[in-house]
C-alpha positions in Angstrom: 0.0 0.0 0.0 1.0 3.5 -0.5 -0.3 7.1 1.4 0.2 10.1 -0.2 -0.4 13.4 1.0 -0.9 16.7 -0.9 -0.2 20.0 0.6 0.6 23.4 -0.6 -2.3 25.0 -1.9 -3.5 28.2 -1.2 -4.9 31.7 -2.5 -2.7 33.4 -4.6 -3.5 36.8 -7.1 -3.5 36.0 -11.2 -0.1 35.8 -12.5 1.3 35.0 -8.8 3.2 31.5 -8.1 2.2 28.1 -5.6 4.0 24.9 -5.2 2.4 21.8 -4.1 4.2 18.9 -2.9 3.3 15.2 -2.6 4.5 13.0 0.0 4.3 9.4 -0.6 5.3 6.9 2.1 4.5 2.9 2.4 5.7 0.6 -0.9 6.5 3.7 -2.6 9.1 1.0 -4.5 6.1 -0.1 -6.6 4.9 3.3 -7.9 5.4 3.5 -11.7 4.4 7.0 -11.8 2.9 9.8 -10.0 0.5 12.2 -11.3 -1.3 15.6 -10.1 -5.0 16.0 -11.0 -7.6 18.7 -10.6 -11.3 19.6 -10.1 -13.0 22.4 -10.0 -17.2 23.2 -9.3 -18.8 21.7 -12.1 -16.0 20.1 -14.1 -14.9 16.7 -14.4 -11.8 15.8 -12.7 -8.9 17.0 -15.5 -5.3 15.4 -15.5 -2.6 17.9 -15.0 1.2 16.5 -14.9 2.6 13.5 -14.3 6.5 12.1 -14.3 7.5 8.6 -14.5 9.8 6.9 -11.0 12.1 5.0 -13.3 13.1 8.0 -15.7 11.2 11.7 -14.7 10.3 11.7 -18.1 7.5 14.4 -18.2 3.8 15.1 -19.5 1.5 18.0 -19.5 -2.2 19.0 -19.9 -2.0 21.6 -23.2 -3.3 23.9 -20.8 -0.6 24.3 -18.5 2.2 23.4 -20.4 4.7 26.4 -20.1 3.3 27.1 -16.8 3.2 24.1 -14.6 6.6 22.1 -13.1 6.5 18.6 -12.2 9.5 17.2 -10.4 9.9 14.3 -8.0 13.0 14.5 -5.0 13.4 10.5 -5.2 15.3 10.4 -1.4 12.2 12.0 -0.2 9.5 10.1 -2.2 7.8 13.4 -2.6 6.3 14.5 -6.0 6.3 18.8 -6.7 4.1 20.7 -9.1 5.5 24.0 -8.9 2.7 26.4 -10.8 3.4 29.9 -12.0 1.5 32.5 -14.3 -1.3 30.9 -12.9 -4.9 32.7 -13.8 -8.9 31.9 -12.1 -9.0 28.9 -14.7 -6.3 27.3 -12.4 -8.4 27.2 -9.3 -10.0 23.7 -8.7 -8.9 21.2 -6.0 -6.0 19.4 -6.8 -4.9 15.9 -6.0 -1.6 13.8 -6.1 -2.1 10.4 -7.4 0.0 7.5 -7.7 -0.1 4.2 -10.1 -0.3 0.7 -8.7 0.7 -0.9 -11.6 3.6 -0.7 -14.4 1.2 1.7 -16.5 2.2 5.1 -17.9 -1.0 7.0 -18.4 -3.2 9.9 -18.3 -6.3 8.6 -17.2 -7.1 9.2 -13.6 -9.2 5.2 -13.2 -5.3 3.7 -13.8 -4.4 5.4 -11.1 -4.7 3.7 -7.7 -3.4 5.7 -5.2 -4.8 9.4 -4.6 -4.1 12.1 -1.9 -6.6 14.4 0.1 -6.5 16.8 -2.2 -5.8 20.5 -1.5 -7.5 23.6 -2.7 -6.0 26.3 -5.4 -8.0 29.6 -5.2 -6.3 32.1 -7.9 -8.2 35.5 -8.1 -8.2 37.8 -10.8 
């Protein structure tokens, strides 16, 4: 089994800067990859960023590409998304997730593993 918990959300002005962080502890030897997912009122969940365990290779949502950071500090088993010029479209709860399996993806049902999520309020 694996825990993750998301922190590091927060209210922040348009164009302004956040950095959440992902803390992973348990098995955390059998996560393929870790990812960072969002919701906001309304909407259905959206996939943001994710980065592989075995080679931080990378992928992006369109819509934050440019903008959004993922990183993972292996030592610490703790996934980052570091956010800047974010705008109101940004705001939505976000939520670390981790795979189970040996599955590189973007689709949140292959992930098994999911944080508390934590709130991103951006105001214009």
């Amino acid at each position: 089994q694996v825990s993750l918990v998301g922190s590091g959300g927060g209210l922040v002005q348009a164009g302004g800067s956040l950095r959440l962080s992902c803390a992973a502890s348990g098995r955390t030897m059998t996560v393929f990859a870790m990812g960072w997912f969002r919701q906001a009122p309304g909407k259905e969940r959206e996939f943001v960023a994710a980065i592989k365990r075995s080679d931080d290779s990378t992928r992006y949502a369109e819509s934050v590409k440019g903008r959004f950071t993922i990183s993972r500090d292996n030592g610490k088993d703790t996934a980052y998304l570091q956010m800047n010029l974010l705008k109101p479209d940004d705001t939505a709860v976000y939520y670390c997730a981790a795979t189970g399996v040996t599955v590189w993806t973007t689709l949140p049902e292959r992930y098994r593993y999911w944080g508390q999520g934590t709130q991103v309020t951006v105001s214009s």
